[in-house]
N, C-alpha and C positions, 0 to 999 in steps of 0.2 A: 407626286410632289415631294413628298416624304424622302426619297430616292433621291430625288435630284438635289436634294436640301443637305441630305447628309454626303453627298458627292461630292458638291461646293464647297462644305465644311473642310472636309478633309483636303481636298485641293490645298485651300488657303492654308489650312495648317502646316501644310506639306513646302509651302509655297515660303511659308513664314520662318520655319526650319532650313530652309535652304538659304534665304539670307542672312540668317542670324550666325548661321556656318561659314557663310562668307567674312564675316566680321572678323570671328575667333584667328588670332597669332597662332601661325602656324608656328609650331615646336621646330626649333636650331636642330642639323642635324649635328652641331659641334660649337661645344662650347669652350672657349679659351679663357681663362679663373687666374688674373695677371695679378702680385701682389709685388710691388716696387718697395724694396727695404731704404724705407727713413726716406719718403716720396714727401714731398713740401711745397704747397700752395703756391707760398711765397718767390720761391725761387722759380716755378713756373711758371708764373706772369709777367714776370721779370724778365724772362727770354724771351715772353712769346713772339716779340718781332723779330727773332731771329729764325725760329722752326720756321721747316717747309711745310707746303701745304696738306702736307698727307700722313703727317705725326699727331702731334697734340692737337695743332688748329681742328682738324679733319675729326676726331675725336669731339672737343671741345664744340664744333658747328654743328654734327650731325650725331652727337651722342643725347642722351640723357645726363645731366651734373650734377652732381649730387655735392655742392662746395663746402659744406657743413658738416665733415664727414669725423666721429672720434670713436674710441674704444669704449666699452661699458664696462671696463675695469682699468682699476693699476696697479701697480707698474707692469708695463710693457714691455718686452724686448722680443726680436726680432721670432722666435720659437711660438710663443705666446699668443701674439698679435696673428701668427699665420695660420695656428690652431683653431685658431676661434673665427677667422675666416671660414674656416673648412667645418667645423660644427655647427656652427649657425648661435654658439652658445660661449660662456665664459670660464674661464680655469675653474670655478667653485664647480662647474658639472665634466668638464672635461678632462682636466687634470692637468693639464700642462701650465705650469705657474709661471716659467723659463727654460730659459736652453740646461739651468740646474739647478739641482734641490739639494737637502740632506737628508740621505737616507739612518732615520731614524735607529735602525738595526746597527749598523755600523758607522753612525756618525762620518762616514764620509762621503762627499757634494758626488753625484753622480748624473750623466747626463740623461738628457730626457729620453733621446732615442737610441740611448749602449741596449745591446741585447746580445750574450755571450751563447747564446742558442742559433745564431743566425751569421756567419761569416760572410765576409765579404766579397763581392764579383770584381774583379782589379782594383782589389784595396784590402790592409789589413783590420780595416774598423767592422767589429761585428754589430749590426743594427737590424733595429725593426719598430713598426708604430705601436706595438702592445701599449705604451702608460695613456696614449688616448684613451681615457674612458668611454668615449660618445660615439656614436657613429657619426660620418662625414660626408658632406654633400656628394663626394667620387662612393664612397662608399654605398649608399641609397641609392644611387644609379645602377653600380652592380648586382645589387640584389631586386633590384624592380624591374631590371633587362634579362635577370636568368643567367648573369654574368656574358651577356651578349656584348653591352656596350665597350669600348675600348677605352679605358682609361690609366694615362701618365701623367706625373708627376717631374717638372726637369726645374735644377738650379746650380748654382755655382755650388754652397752650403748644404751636407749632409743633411741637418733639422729641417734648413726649408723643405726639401726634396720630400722627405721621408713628411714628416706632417701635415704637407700639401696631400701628399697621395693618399693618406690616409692607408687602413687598413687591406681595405680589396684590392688596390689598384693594381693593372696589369705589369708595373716598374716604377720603381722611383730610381730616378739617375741624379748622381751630382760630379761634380769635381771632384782628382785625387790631383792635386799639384807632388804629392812624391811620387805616384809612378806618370806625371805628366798625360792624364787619360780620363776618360767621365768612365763612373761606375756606378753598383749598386749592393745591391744585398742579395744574398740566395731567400730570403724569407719570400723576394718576388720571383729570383730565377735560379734555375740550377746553374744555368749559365749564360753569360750576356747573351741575346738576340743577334743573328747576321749579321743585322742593319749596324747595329753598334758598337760591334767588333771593328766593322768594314768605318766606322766612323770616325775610331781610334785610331786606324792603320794611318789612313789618310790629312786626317784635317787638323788632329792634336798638338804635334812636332814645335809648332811657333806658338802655342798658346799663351799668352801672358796677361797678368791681371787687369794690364788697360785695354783689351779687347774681351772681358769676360760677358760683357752683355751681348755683343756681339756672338761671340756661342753660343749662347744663350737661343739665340734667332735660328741659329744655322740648325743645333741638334732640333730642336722642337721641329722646327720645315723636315728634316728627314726624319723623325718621328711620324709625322703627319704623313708622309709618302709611302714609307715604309709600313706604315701598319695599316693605311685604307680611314684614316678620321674621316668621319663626315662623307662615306659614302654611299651610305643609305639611311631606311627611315628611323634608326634605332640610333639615340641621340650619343656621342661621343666627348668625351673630357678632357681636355689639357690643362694641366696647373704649373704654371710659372712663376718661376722668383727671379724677376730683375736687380741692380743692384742702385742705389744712386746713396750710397753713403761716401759722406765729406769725412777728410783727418783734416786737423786744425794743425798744422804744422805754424807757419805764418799766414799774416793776413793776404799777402798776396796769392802765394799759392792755394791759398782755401779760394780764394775769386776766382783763380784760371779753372780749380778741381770742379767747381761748380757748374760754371760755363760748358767746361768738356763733357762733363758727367749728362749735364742736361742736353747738350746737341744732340750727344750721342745717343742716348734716348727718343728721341724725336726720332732718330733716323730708326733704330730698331722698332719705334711703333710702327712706323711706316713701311718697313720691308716686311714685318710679320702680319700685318694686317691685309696690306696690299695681297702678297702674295697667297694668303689663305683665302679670301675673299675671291681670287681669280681662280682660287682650285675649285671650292667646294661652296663659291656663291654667295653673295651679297645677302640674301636673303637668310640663308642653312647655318650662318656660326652669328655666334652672340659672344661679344669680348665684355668681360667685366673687368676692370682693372682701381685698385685703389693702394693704397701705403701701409707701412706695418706700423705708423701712428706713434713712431716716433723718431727721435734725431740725438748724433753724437753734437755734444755743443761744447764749443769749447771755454776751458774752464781759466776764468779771470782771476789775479790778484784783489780781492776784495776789502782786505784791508790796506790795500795800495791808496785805497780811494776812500776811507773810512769808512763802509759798509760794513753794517755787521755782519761778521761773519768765524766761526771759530771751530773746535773741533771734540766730537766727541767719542769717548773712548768706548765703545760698547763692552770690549775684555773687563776693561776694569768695572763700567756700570753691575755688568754680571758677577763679577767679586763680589761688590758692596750690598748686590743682593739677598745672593747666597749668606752673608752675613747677618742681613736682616733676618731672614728665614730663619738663622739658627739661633738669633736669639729668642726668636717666637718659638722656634719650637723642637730645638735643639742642633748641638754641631750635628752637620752629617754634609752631603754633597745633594744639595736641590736642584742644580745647575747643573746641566746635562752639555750644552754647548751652546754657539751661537754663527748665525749665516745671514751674513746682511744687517738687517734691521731687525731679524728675528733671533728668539730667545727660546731656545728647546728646555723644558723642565726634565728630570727625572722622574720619569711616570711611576717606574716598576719601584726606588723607592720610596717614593710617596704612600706607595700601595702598600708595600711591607710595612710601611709605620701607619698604616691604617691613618692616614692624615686625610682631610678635606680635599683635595683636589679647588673645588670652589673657592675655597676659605683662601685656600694659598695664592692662587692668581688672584682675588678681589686686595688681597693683601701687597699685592708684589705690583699691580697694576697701582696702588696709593702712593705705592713706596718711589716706582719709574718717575710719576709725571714728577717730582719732585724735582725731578735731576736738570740740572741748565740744559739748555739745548734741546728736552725732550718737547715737543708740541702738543703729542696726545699717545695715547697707550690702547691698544687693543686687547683684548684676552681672545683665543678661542671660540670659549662659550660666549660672549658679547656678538662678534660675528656667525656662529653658527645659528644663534637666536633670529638674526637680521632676517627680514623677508627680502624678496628679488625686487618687492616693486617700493622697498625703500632707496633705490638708488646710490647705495654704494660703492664705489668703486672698488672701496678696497676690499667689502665683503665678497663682490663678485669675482674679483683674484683668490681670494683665501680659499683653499683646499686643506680640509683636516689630513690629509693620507700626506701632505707635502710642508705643509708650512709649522711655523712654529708655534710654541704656547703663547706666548706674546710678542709683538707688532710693536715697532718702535715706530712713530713718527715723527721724523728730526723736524726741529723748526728752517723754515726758506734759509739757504746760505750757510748754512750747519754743516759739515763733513762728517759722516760716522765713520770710525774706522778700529778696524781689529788691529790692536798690534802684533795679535799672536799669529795670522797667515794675511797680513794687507789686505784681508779685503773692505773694498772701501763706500761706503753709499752717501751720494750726493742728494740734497733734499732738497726739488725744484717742483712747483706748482705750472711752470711756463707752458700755455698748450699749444702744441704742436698740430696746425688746421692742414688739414689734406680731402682730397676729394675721392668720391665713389662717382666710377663713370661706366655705362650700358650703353653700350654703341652695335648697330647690326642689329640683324635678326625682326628686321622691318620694324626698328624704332624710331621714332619721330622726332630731330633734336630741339632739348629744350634746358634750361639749367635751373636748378630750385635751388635755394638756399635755406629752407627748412633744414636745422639738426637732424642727422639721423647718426645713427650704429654702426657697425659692421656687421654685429650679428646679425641682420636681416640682409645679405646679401645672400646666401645658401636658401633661407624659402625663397627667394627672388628668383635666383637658379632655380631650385624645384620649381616654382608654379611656371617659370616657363617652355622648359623640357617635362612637365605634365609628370613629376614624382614627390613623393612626399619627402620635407624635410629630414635632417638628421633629427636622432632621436631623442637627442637633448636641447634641442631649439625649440623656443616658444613664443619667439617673437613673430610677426606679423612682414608680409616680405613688403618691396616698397613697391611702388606704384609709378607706371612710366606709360 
C-alpha cells in the first residue's frame, strides 16, 4: 500500500508539473527593441482611421498598451531617451546625459559616442559605446548566450545606432549621407559583412531623407536573412531606431509632415512585422516598440500675445557671479564655463586656495535664485544627496562625471542663452504622452493606462527571453 501510495504521489506531481509547464510563455526566439524618435500619442489617434489594418490598428488590437508611457528623468533628447531604453536605468547610473556634454579636462562639448580609437567602416566618424557606463539589455544577452545570440543595432543616426546596440553587439549600422551608404565602426567589424557591402552596391543610389524609415525596414529584413535571427532556440536581438520627427517650417507643411510621417509608419510596421512574423513565426519574435519621450515644438512669438516671456543671459549671470565670489573671497576666476543650463566651477582653483567647495556652491546657489528668470538652483552635492526613490527627474539626469556644478532652472517661457557660442535652452514643463506597446510572442491584446517608465522595458525583455536585466536596472519589469 505504502508503494502504491508513494507511486500515485509522484504520478500527480509529475502530472502537476507537466501542466504548470504548459502554462510558462515560451521564450521569443527574436526580439525586435523598436524606439520611434519624438513618437506622440496624439498624433496617432488622430490618423488612426487612416492606417491599414496591419500597422498600428494590428499593434494597438492584439498588443499589450501601455498609453501612459514617460521617462524617469530630464531633459531628454533623442541619445539619452534610447540609452536608458537599453539599460533598463537613467543617465545618473549610465552616463549618457545627451547626444553632448563638456568635457571638463578641456572645456570642450564632446559627443557621447566620438571614440578616436575606433575608425570608421564607410565613414570618416570614429566611434564606439565606451561612455555607457551600464551594461544593456543586447549586452546581457551576449553574455548569458556565451556570445551565441545574434545581436544588431540599425538607424538612420550614428547615437541611435551605436547606444541601441550597446557594448557586445555583433554591428551597429547607421546612415553616412556623405558617402551616400549605411555604415559602422571597426570597434564592431574589421570590416563590413557580405550581406552589407552587397546592400550598399545595390539599394543605396536613390536614398533620400523622405524614404529613410523605409530603409530602415528593408536593411533590418536583410539583416534578419542574412545572419539566421530567430532561427533557433537561443533568443536573437534587433534594435531599431525609426524616425517620426516634425520641422515646424509653417503650419501647413507641419500638418502634411505629420500625415506623411505617420502613414508612412503604419505601413513600415506593417511590412516589418508582417514579414518577420511569416519568417520566423507568430509565436518566436516579441516587438516592443515605444518613443524617445520627446518632440521638436515649435517655438511662438510670446510676447506677441502678452505672455510672459523674456530672456536670460546665462554668460553674463556667470560674470555677476564670479564677482560675487570674489568679493567673498577674493578676485580670482571661480567660473570655469558654462553648457546649457549648467554652470562648471573651477575645482582645481578652489583647491589651491584651500576654499569650501560646500561654502561656495551654498553661496552661489543664494546668489542664482535671485536672478529674474531663475525658478530654482541645483548644486551637485543637493542632487548627489537625492535618493532614487525621491523621484527626481532631474536628479535621475544628473551624472557628476558629465554635468555641471550647478543647475539652472529657467522659469516656463524664459530663453537661456549664451551669448558667447548661441547656445540656447528653452524652459518648458509641456509632457509629451507616448505609449509602450508588446505585441507577439503569444501576448494577449489588452491596453492599460496605469503610468509606467521606460526603464522597465529591458527587465520586461529579460524576464521574457529568460536573462537577467542590465546591471544597472532596478526597476521591476511590467506585466502583460
Amino acid at each position: 500500500m505504502i508503494r502504491k501510495y508513494i507511486t500515485a504521489t509522484i504520478l500527480a506531481l509529475a502530472s502537476g508539473n507537466v501542466m504548470y509547464s504548459q502554462e510558462i510563455m515560451p521564450k521569443p526566439r527574436l526580439v525586435i527593441n523598436i524606439a520611434i524618435d519624438q513618437l506622440r500619442n496624439d498624433y496617432i489617434e488622430a490618423l488612426l482611421p487612416r492606417y491599414g489594418e496591419n500597422g498600428f490598428k494590428k499593434l494597438y488590437k492584439n498588443g499589450v498598451v501601455y498609453t501612459d508611457a514617460h521617462y524617469s528623468f530630464a531633459p531628454i533628447d533623442r541619445a539619452s531617451a534610447i540609452t536608458a531604453i537599453a539599460t533598463g536605468t537613467s543617465p545618473y547610473d549610465n552616463s549618457i546625459t545627451g547626444f553632448q556634454w563638456l568635457d571638463r579636462s578641456t572645456l570642450i562639448p564632446v559627443c557621447c559616442i566620438d571614440d578616436k580609437n575606433f575608425d570608421g567602416v564607410f565613414t570618416n566618424e570614429s566611434s564606439s559605446p565606451k561612455n555607457i557606463a551600464t551594461s544593456t539589455i543586447n549586452d546581457e544577452l551576449k553574455v548569458t548566450s556565451d556570445g551565441k545570440a545574434i545581436v544588431y543595432s540599425i538607424a538612420i543616426q550614428r547615437d541611435a545606432a551605436i547606444l541601441a546596440g550597446g557594448h557586445a553587439a555583433d554591428g551597429a549600422i547607421w546612415y553616412n549621407p556623405d558617402n551616400n551608404c549605411w555604415c559602422s565602426s571597426k570597434y564592431y567589424f574589421k570590416k563590413a559583412p557580405n550581406w552589407l557591402e552587397s546592400y550598399n552596391l545595390l539599394n543605396v543610389k536613390d536614398f533620400t531623407n523622405n524614404d529613410a524609415n523605409s530603409n530602415i525596414t528593408n536593411v533590418a529584413l536583410q539583416c534578419i536573412n542574412a545572419t539566421g535571427m530567430g532561427m533557433d532556440d537561443i533568443p536573437d536581438m534587433l534594435s531599431l531606431t525609426y524616425d517620426a520627427t516634425i520641422t515646424y517650417d509653417s503650419d501647413k507643411s507641419s500638418q502634411m509632415q505629420i500625415v506623411n510621417t505617420y502613414l508612412q509608419l503604419d505601413k513600415e510596421l506593417d511590412k516589418l512585422t508582417s514579414a518577420i512574423e511569416e519568417k520566423v513565426g507568430k509565436g518566436n519574435v516579441l516587438f516592443v516598440i515605444t518613443s524617445t519621450g520627446y518632440s521638436n515644438i515649435k517655438e511662438y512669438d510670446y510676447a506677441k500675445y502678452n505672455v510672459p516671456s523674456k530672456t536670460m543671459y546665462i554668460n553674463r549671470t556667470a560674470n555677476l557671479l564670479n564677482m560675487y565670489l570674489g568679493a567673498i573671497y577674493g578676485m580670482d576666476q571661480y567660473i570655469e564655463s558654462c553648457f546649457y543650463n549648467q554652470i562648471f566651477l573651477n575645482i582645481r582653483q578652489i583647491d589651491q586656495k584651500k576654499l569650501s567647495l560646500g561654502d561656495i556652491l551654498t553661496r552661489a546657489q543664494t546668489f542664482l535664485i535671485q536672478i529674474a528668470g531663475v525658478k530654482n538652483v541645483y548644486t551637485s552635492t543637493n542632487l548627489l544627496i537625492l535618493s532614487n526613490n525621491e523621484s527626481s527627474t532631474l536628479r535621475n539626469w544628473f551624472n557628476a562625471d558629465r554635468c555641471g556644478d550647478l543647475i539652472l532652472e529657467v522659469t516656463p517661457g524664459w530663453k537661456l542663452l549664451n551669448e558667447n557660442n548661441l547656445q540656447q535652452y528653452i524652459s518648458r514643463e509641456t509632457l509629451t504622452t507616448f505609449p509602450i506597446i508588446f505585441y507577439g510572442g503569444g501576448i494577449l491584446g489588452k491596453t492599460i493606462n496605469t503610468p509606467v517608465t521606460t526603464d522597465r522595458i529591458a527587465p520586461t525583455i529579460a524576464k521574457a527571453i529568460r536573462i537577467r536585466a542590465p546591471n544597472g536596472c532596478s526597476k521591476s519589469p511590467l506585466e502583460y
